[in-house]
N, C-alpha and C positions, 0 to 999 in steps of 0.2 A: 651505783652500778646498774643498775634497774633501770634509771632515768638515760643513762649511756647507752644502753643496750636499743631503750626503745628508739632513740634518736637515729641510731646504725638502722636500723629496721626502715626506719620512714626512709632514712637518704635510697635502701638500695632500692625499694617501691618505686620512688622518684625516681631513679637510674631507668627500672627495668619500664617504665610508661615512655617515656623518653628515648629508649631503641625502638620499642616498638612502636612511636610516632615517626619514628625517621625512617623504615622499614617498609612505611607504608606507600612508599613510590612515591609516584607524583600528584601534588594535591592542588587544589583553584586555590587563587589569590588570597580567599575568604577559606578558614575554616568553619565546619559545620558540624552543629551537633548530632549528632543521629540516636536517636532513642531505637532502644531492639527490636524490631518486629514493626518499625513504618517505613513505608517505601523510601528508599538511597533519594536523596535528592540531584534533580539537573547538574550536572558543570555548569560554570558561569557562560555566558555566548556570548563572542570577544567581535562575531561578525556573521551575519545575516546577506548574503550573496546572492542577493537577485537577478539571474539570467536571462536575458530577451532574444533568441534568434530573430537573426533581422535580415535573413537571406533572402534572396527572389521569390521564395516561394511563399514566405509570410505576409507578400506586398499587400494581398488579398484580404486581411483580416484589418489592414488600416484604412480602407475607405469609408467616409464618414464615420454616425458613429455605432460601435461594436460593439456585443459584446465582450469581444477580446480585449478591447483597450479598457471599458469600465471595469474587466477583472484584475489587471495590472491595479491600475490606480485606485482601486476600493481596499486592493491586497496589500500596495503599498504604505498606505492611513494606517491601516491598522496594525500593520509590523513597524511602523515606525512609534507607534502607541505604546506598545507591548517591549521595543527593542530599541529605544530612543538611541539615535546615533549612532546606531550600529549596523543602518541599514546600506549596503551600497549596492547600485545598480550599473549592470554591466551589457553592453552589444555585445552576441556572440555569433559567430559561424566558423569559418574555419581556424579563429583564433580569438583569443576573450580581448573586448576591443576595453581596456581602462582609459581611455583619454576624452569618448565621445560626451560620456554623461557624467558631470562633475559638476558639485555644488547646486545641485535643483533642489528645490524647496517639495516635497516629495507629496504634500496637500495639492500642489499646481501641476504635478505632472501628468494629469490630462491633456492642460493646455498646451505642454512644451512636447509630448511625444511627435506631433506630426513633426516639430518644427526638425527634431533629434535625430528623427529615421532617416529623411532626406537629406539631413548632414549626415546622415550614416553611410547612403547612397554615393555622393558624390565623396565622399573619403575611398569608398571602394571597398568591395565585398568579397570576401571568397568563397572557393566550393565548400558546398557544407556536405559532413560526413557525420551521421552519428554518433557515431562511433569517438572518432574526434574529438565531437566537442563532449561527452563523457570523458574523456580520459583527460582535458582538460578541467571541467568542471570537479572531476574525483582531485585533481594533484592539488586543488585548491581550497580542499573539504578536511577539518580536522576536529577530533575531540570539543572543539568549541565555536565550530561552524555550522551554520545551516546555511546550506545550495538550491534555491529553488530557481528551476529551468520552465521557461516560457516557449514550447517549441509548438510544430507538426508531428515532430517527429515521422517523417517521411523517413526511411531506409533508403538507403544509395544502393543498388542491386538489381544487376541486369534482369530483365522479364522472363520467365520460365526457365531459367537456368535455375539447375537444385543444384550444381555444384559452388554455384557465386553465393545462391542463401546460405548456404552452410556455414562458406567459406564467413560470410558478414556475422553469421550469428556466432559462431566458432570466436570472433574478433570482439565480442559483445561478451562472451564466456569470460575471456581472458581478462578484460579492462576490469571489470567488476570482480573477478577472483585476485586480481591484484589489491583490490582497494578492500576485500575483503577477509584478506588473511590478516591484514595487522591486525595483533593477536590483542593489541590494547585497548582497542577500542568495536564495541560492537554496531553495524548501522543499520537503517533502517532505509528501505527506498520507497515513495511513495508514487501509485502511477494514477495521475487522475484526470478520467476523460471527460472534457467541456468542450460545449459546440458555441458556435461565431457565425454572425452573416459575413459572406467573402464576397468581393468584387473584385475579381480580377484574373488574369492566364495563371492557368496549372500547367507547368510541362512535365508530361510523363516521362520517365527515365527506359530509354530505349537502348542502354546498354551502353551507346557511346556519350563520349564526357560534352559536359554541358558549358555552355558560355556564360557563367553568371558572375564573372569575375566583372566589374562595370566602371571604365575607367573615367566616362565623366556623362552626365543627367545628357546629354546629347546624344551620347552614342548608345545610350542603355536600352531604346526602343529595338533598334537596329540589331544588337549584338544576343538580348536576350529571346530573337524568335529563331536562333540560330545554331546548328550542333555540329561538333566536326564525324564527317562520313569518317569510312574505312579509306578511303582517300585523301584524306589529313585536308579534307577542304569544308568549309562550311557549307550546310545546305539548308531549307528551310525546314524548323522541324515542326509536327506536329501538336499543335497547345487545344489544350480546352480553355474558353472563356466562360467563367463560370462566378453567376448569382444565386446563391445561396446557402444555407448552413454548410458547415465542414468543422470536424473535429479540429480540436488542436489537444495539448496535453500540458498541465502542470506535473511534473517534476519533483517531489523534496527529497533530495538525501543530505541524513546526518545522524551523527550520533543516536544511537534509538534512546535514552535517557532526555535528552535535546528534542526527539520526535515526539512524542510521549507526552513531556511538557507543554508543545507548539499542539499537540491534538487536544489539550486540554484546557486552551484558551479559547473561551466563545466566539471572540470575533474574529478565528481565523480556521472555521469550518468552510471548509468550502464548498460543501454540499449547501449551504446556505447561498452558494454565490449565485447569481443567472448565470446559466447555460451549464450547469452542472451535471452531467450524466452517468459515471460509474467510476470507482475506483479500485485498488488493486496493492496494497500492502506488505509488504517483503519483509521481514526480519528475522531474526532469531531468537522470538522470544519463544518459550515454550508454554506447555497447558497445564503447567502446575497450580498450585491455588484457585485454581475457579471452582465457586461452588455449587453442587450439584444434590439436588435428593429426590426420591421415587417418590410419588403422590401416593399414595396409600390407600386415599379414597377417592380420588377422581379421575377424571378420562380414562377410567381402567374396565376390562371388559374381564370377569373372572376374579376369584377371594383367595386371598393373601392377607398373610399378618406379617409384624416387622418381626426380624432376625436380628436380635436385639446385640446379639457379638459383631455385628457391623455397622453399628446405627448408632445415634448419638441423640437427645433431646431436640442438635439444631440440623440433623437431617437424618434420611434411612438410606445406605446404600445395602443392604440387604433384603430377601422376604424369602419367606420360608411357608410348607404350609399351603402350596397353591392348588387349586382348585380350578381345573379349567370350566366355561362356562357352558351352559346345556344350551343345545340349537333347539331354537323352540318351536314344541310339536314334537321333538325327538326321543327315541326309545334311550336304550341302555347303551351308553358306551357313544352316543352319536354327541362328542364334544367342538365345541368350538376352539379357534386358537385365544392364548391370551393374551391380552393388550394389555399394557399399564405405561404410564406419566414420567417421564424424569423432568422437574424445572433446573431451570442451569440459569446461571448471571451469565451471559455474553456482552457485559456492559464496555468490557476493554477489546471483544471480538468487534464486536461494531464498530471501531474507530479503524478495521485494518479492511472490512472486505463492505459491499452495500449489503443492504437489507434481504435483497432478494437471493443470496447467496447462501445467509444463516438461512432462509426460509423454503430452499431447495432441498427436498430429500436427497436428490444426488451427490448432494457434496458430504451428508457422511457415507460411513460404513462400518457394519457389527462384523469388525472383525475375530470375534469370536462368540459362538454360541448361535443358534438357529433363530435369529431375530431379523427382523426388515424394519427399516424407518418406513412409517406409514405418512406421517404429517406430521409439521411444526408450525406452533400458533403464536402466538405473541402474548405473554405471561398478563391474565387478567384475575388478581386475588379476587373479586369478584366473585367468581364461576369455582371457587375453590370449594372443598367440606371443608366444614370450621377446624377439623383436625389438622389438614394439612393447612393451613393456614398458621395453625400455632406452630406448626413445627418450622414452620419457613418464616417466622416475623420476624428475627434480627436480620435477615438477608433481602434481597435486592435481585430475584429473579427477572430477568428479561424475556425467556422464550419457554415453552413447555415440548419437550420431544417425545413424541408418541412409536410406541414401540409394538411390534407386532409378532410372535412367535409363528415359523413354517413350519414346524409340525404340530402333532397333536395329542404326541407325550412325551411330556420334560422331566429328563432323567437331572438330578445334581449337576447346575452349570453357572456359568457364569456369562453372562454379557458385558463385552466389551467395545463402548460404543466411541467412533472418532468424528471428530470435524476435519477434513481433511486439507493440508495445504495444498491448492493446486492452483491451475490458472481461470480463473473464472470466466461464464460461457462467453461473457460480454469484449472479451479480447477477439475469439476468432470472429464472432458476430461482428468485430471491428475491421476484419484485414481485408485487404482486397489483394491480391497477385499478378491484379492486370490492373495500370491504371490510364490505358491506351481508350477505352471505351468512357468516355464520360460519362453513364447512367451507372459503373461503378463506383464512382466517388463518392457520391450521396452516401455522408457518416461513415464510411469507410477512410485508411489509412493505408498507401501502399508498404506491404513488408510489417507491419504492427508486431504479427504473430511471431515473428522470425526475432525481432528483437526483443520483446517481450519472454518468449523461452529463452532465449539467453541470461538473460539477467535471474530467472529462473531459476535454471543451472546452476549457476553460481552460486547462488544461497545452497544449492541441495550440496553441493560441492563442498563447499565451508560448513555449513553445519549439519550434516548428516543426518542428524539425529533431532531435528526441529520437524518432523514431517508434518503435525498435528496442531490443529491452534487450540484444540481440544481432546482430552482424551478419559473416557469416564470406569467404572468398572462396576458390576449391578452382582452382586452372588443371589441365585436364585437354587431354595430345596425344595 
């Protein structure tokens, strides 16, 4: 009976693993074992979607040779390394061109690019819209996709008009809020600016539509220095001819599990690439898990001991006990404010924003508690007291953030310190609003800012509640 009994036990065990494996939605090809407490592993990637704008205005970045073209083809080697056979490469502008590039051996495609654009040309081009080809590029992007775009990304939007920016950025809100509420999958965009030698006409977008539709290599001189007036005729329009650097931007959106992994492979940093200048990270991951603790004995100006109900062997988020420090030379009462250390790991922060960004005081803020970011250094155990160094040795600190008290007595509080998600300085430093002046182009992009706070938006939109790529809490008695 005994032996019976146990047999009924194992089957319903088996039963009840078995709903709850079917339960579990949709699963990759391969199942995976996941031990409790290691990071979920990537979905499988079923296709790797490489996007080339190949519009008039990109003609510039193919003369001789580029930077822009050795970033293509160094990026390609190595996603086809990493992603064997799953690479495909696509013309884009006003529609994603699949027939132009097919079958190229992806090691050669330095040599085949000139030959590819110019059968891109004489196929025929159309106007490009940002906007567009995002919403093209998004309906193509899934749980098992990565999309990386090769643009300018120029904005289409008449000059000094705030009602056409809005209206463009408002249209940038919406495509990205669409592609962002599928509730299944969470993404990640990445915006990375690299500069290019260019040779060749920029035309400025003077509000009326432009002629870059190019029906064959003969008429394409003629037709592209040409815009229709307000009297539906063409007239000559205004181009800059221009040798020298100009932005362009790499692009990745995809699954942020799928991003994550792709930022974790060495050879496809692309800060490592030439012409690599700044980038800019969107997601919805939050500032949970990162590790943080107060230095106890160094970069601190004024004596404190740990508060040992907040603190742990492998860090102190408390101190109690404080001692402001004497200004010296000073009588009774004449105190200094006090300083003290938090090291923090920003080891997964660095792969979403550049260096200069974690190393800007302005990007945090003490939102609670009478404190100011004074300085952040870059974590040297070195320069540490042996105490805090034992207290920090199983962890993996990258920055030290230095903290300064505005007044000059501290009643029972707490500081609460953030990294803040915002748009980093290096975007506006990018836009320009007139691109009518040619001495504004220089590393400038016209409309940058406008599409950039869009996409923005949209994150702030969808996850509300992601404001911080960090967020710390310090109890101070």
């Amino acid at each position: 009976m005994w032996e019976l009994t146990k047999k009924v036990f194992y089957l319903i065990q088996i039963a009840a693993i078995c709903l709850l494996m079917g339960c579990r939605g949709k699963s990759s090809s391969k199942d995976v074992n996941v031990t409790p407490g290691e990071p979920i592993p990537p979905p499988i990637v079923n296709a790797v979607n490489v996007y080339i704008e190949n519009s008039g205005s990109m003609d510039g970045y193919m003369y001789g040779d580029t930077k822009f073209k050795n970033a293509i083809s160094y990026l390609l080697v190595q996603l086809d390394n990493y992603y064997k056979d799953k690479v495909n490469i696509r013309f884009i502008n006003s529609k994603i061109d699949s027939t132009t590039i097919t079958n190229i051996d992806l090691g050669k495609f330095a040599d085949a690019i000139d030959i590819l654009w110019n059968r891109s040309i004489r196929a025929g081009r159309g106007d490009t819209d940002l906007d567009n080809i995002f919403t093209n590029i998004l309906s193509q992007t899934n749980e098992q996709t990565i999309s990386i775009l090769f643009s300018d990304c120029i904005y289409s939007m008449k000059q000094g008009v705030d009602g056409i920016r809005f209206f463009q950025k408002n249209a940038t809100i919406h495509t990205f809020n669409n592609k962002l509420s599928e509730s299944s999958v969470a993404y990640t965009t990445a915006i990375v600016k690299m500069s290019s030698k260019f040779n060749g006409k920029y035309f400025p977008y003077t509000g009326d539509s432009y002629w870059f539709y190019i029906l064959s290599s003969d008429e394409s001189n003629h037709k592209r220095n040409f815009v229709k007036n307000a009297g539906n005729t063409y007239v000559q329009s205004k181009t800059h001819y221009i040798i020298d650097d100009r932005p362009y931007y790499v692009c990745i959106i995809g699954n942020q599990l799928l991003i994550n992994d792709f930022n974790e492979k060495p050879k496809l940093k692309l800060e490592e690439i030439e012409g690599y200048e700044n980038k800019y990270v969107l997601s919805s991951e939050n500032s949970e898990s990162i590790y943080y603790s107060v230095l106890t004995s160094s970069y601190n100006e004024g004596r404190f001991t740990i508060d040992r109900d907040k603190s742990t062997n492998d860090f102190t988020r408390g101190i109690k006990g404080v001692k402001l420090p004497r200004v010296s030379g000073g009588g009774s009462g004449d105190n200094s404010a006090l300083t003290f250390a938090i090291a923090v790991d920003f080891n997964r922060i660095e792969k979403q924003v550049d260096k200069d960004y974690i190393l800007n005081p302005k990007s945090y803020e003490v939102t609670t508690g009478n404190f100011d970011v004074i300085d952040i250094v870059v974590f040297d155990s070195k320069k540490l007291h042996k105490s805090d160094q034992i207290t920090i040795k199983n962890h993996n600190p990258t920055h030290i953030i230095k903290l300064r008290s505005t007044v000059k007595k501290l009643n029972n509080t707490e500081a609460v310190l953030v990294l803040k998600k915002q748009m980093p300085e290096w975007v506006a430093c990018s836009n320009t609003e007139d691109d009518t002046v040619r001495e504004n182009l220089i590393g400038t992009t016209f409309g940058l800012k406008n599409w950039v706070e869009g996409i923005n938006e949209a994150y702030e939109t969808i996850y509300p509640e992601n404001k911080n790529y960090f967020e710390c809490t310090i109890s101070i008695k």
